[in-house]
C-alpha positions as CSV (number, residue, x, y, z in Angstrom):
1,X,-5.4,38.2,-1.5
2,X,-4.7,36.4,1.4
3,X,-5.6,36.9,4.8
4,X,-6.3,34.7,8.0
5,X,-8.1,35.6,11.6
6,X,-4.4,34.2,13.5
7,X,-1.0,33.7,12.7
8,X,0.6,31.5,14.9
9,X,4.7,31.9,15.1
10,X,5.8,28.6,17.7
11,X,9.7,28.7,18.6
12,X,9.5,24.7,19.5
13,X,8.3,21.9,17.9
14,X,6.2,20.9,20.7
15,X,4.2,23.6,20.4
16,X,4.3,24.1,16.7
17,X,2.3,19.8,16.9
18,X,0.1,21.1,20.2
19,X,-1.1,24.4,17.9
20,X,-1.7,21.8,14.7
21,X,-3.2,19.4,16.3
22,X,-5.8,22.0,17.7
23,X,-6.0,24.2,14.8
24,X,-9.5,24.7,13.3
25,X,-10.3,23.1,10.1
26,X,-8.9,25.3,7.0
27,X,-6.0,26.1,8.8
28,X,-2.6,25.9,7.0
29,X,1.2,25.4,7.7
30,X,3.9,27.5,6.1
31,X,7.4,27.7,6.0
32,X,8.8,29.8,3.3
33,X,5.1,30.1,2.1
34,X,6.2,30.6,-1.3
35,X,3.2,27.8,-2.8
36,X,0.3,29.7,-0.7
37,X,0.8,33.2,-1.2
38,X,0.9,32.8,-5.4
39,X,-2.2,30.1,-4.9
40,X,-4.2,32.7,-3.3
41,X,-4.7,35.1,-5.8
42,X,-6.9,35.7,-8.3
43,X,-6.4,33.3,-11.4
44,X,-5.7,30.9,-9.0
45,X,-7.7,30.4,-5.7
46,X,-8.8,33.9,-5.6
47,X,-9.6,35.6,-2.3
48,X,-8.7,33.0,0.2
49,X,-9.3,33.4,4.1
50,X,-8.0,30.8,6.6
51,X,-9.2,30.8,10.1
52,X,-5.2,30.2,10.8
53,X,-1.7,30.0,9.1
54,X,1.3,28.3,11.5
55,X,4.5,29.5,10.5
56,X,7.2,27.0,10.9
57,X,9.9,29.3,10.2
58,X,11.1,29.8,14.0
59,X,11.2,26.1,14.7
60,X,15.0,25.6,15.7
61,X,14.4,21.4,15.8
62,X,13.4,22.3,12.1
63,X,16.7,24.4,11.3
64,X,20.6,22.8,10.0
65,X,21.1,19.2,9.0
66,X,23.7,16.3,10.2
67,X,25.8,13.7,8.6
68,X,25.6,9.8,9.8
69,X,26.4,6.4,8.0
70,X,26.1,7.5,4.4
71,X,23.0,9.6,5.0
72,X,22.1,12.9,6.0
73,X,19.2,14.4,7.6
74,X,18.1,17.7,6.0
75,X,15.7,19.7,8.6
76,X,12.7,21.0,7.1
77,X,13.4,24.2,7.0
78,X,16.6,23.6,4.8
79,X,15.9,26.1,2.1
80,X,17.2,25.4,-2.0
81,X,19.5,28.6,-1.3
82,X,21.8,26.5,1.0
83,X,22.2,23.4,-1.7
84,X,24.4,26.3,-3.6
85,X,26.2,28.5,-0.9
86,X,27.2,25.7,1.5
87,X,30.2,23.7,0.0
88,X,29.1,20.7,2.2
89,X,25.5,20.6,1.2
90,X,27.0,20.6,-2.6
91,X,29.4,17.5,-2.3
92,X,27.2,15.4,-0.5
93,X,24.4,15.9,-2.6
94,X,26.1,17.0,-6.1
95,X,22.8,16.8,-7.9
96,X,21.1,19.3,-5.9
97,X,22.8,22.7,-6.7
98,X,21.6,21.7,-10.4
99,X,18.2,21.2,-9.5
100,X,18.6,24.7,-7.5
101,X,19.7,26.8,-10.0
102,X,16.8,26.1,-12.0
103,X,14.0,26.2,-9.0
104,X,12.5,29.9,-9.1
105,X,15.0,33.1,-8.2
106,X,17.4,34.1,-5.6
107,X,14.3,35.7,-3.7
108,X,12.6,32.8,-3.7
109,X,15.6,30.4,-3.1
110,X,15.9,32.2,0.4
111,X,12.8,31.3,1.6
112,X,11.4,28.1,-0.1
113,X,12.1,24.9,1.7
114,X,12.8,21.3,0.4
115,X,10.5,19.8,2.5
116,X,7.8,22.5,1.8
117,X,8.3,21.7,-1.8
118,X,7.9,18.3,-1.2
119,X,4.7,18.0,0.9
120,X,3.0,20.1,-1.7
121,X,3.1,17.2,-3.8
122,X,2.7,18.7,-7.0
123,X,3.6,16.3,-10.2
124,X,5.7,19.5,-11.4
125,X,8.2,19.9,-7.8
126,X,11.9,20.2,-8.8
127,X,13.2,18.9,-5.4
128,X,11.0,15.4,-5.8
129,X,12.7,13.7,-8.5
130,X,16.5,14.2,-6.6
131,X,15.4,13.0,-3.3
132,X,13.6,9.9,-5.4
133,X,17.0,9.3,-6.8
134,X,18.7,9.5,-3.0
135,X,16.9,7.3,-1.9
136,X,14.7,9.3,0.3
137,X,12.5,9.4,3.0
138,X,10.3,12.1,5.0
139,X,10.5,12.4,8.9
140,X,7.1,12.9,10.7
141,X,5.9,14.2,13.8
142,X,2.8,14.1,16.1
143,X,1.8,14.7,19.6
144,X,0.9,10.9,21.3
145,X,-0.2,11.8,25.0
146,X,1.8,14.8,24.9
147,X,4.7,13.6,23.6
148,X,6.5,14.1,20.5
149,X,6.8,10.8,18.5
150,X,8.7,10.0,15.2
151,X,8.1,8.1,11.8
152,X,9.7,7.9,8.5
153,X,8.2,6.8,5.3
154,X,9.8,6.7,1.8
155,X,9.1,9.4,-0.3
156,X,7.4,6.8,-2.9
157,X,5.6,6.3,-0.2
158,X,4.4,9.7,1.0
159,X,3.3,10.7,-2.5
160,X,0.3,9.1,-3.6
161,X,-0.7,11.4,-6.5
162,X,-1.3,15.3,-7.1
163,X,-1.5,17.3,-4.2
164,X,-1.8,13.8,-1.7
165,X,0.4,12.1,0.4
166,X,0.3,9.8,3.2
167,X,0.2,12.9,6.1
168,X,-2.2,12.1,8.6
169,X,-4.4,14.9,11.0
170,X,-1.5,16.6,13.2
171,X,1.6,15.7,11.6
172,X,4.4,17.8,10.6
173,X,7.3,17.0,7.9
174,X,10.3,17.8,10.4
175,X,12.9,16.4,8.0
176,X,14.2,14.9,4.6
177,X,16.4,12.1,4.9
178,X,18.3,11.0,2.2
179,X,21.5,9.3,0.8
180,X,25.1,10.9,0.7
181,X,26.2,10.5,-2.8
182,X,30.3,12.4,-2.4
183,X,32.4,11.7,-5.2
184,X,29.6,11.5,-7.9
185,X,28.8,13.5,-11.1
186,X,25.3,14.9,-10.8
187,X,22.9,16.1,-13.2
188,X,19.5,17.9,-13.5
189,X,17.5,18.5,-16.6
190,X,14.2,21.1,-16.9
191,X,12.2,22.2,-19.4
192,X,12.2,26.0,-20.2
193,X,13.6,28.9,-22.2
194,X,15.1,30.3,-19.3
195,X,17.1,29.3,-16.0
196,X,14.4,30.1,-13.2
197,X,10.6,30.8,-12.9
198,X,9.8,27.8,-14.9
199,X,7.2,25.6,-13.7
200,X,8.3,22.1,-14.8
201,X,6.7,20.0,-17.4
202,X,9.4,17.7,-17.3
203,X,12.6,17.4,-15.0
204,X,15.3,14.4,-15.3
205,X,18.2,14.1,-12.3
206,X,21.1,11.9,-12.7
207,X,24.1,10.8,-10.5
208,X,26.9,8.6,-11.6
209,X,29.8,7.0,-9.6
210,X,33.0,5.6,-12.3
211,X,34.9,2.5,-11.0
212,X,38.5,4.1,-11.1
213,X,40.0,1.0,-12.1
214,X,38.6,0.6,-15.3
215,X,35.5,3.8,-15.8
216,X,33.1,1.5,-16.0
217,X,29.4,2.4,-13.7
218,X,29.6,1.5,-10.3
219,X,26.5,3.0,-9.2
220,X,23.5,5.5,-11.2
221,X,20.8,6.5,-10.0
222,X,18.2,8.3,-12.4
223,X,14.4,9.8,-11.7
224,X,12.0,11.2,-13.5
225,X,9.0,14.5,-12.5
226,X,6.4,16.2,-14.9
227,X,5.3,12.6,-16.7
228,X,3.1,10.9,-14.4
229,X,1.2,11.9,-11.3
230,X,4.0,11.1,-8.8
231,X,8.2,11.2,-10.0
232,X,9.3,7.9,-10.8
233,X,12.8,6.2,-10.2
234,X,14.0,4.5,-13.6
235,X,15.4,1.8,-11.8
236,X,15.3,-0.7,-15.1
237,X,17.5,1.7,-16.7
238,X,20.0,2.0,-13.6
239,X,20.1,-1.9,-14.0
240,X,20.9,-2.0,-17.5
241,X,23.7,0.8,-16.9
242,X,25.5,-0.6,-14.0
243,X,28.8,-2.1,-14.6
244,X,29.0,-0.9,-17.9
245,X,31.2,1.7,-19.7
246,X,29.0,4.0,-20.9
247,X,28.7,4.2,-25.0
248,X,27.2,6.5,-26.8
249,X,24.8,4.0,-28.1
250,X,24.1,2.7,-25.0
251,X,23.3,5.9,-23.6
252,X,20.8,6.4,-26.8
253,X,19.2,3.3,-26.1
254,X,18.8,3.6,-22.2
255,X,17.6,7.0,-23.2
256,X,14.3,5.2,-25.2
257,X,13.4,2.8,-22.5
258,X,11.8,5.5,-20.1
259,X,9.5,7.6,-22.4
260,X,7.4,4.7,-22.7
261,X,6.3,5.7,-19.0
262,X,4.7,9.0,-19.6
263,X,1.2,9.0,-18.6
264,X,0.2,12.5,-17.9
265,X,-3.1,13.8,-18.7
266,X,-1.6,16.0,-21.5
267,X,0.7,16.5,-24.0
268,X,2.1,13.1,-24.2
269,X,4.1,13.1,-27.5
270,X,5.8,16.1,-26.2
271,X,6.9,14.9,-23.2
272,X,7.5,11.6,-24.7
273,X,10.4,13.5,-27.3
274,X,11.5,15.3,-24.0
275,X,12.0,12.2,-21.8
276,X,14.8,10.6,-24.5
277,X,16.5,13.9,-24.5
278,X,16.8,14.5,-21.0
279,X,17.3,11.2,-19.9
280,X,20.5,11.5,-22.4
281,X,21.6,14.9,-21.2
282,X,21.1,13.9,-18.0
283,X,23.7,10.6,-17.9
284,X,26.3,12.8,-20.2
285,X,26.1,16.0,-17.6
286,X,26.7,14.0,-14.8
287,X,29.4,11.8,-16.1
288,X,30.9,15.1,-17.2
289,X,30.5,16.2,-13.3
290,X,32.8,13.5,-12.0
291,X,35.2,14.0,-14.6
292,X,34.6,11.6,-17.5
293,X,34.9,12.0,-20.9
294,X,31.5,12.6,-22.4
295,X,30.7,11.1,-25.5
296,X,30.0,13.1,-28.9
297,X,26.8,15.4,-27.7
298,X,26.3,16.7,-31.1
299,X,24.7,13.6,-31.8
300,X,22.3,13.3,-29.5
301,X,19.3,11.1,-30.6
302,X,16.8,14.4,-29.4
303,X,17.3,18.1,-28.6
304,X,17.7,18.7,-25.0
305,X,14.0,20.9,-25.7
């Protein structure tokens, strides 16, 4: 169970940072709160009591996103619901109603938030790995001398391992900034028998822009989660696949490169077999999302497990 002595409800940022940057120690910020409320029960944390919970969920700087010079800033209360009912959201970011489809349910979808996801920094969050691949960064807030100032970090960056990143005492997430990728196939690969409520123990995203003069790669970008305390970005693979026309033996081989970078605490084989799998699913799904012909998938070097 759950419970706390206040729950604070601010309708402006300003006062969301003055309630934070006051709060007594313990006290916790939600959004869609769909991380605390399953944390707090038994199995888990138990019976947890917080002197205060700040809900950011009224916050209208927090709401909407906006389009500028190839990137767009997503506000932190962007929920995964919107990557697949707005048609905008899906162009501009085509890997993202993938990795939706596959985060939690519809329930969930409607109140979970990118950001939120994000900040909790868990080696297993769906939304990491695509906003890796964007090219992302996180917008912060504080309170300096009562007013509101700004910083950005990449999301490499904020990350530093499970359940850490580079927030400091009275900052807020307001925003994920990240590439526009319109006109590219994207991909997103998960382990699990079924399509939601799947905790991850690996995840693969892909996005692939063709040259239309001659098909060959004129930009990938591929990331990894589940394999190693924070996502990684395979850039060495994106190198040796630019400019190329995709094989299917080049695909198998790019596909070996990145399991030799799992270093999680457990099950390393597995994840190992996984990596080569998804890493090839993941290039053939999103060339099949711009349009390409995919190469024979009934040989693929490893199951898609």
């Amino acid at each position: 169970m759950l419970t706390c002595d206040q729950y604070h409800m601010p309708t402006s940022l300003s006062d969301a940072l003055a309630l934070w940057q006051d709060a007594p120690e313990g006290t916790r910020l939600v959004a869609g709160a769909t991380d605390i409320l399953p944390w707090a029960r038994e199995g888990r944390a138990g019976d947890v009591h917080l002197p205060a919970m700040i809900d950011l969920s009224r916050v209208p700087e927090l709401d909407g996103y906006s389009v500028e010079d190839g990137r767009i800033r997503l506000g932190a209360n962007v929920v995964y619901q919107q990557f697949l009912t707005d048609e905008k959201l899906r162009a501009l970011l085509p890997c993202m109603p993938y990795c939706s489809i596959w985060f939690a349910d519809d329930q969930i979808r409607e109140q979970a938030t990118l950001a939120g996801n994000i900040v909790n920094a868990s080696p297993a969050a769906d939304g990491t790995p695509p906003i890796l691949a964007l090219n992302g960064e996180l917008e912060i807030a504080r309170l300096e001398d009562g007013d509101i100032a700004h910083r950005t970090i990449a999301i490499n960056d904020f990350i530093k391992g499970p359940g850490a990143t580079d927030l400091k005492p009275g900052e807020i997430v307001t925003a994920v900034i990240c590439d526009t990728l319109e006109g590219y196939g994207g991909s997103f690969q998960k382990v699990g028998q079924r399509r939601s409520l799947v905790i991850s123990s690996v995840c693969a995203v892909a996005c692939v822009k063709l040259n239309k003069d001659d098909g060959t790669v004129a930009d990938i970008r591929l990331a990894l989660g589940g394999i190693s305390p924070v996502p990684l970005r395979l850039t060495k693979t994106e190198q040796m696949l630019t400019g190329k026309r995709l094989t299917r033996e080049m695909i198998v081989e790019a596909a070996r490169q990145p399991a030799d970078l799992v270093a999680s605490r457990t099950r390393r084989e597995y994840r190992r077999v996984v990596v080569r799998g998804f890493v090839e699913a993941a290039i053939e799904d999103a060339l099949a999302d711009c349009g390409e012909a995919v190469p024979n998938t009934d040989t693929r070097e490893t199951a898609n497990v």
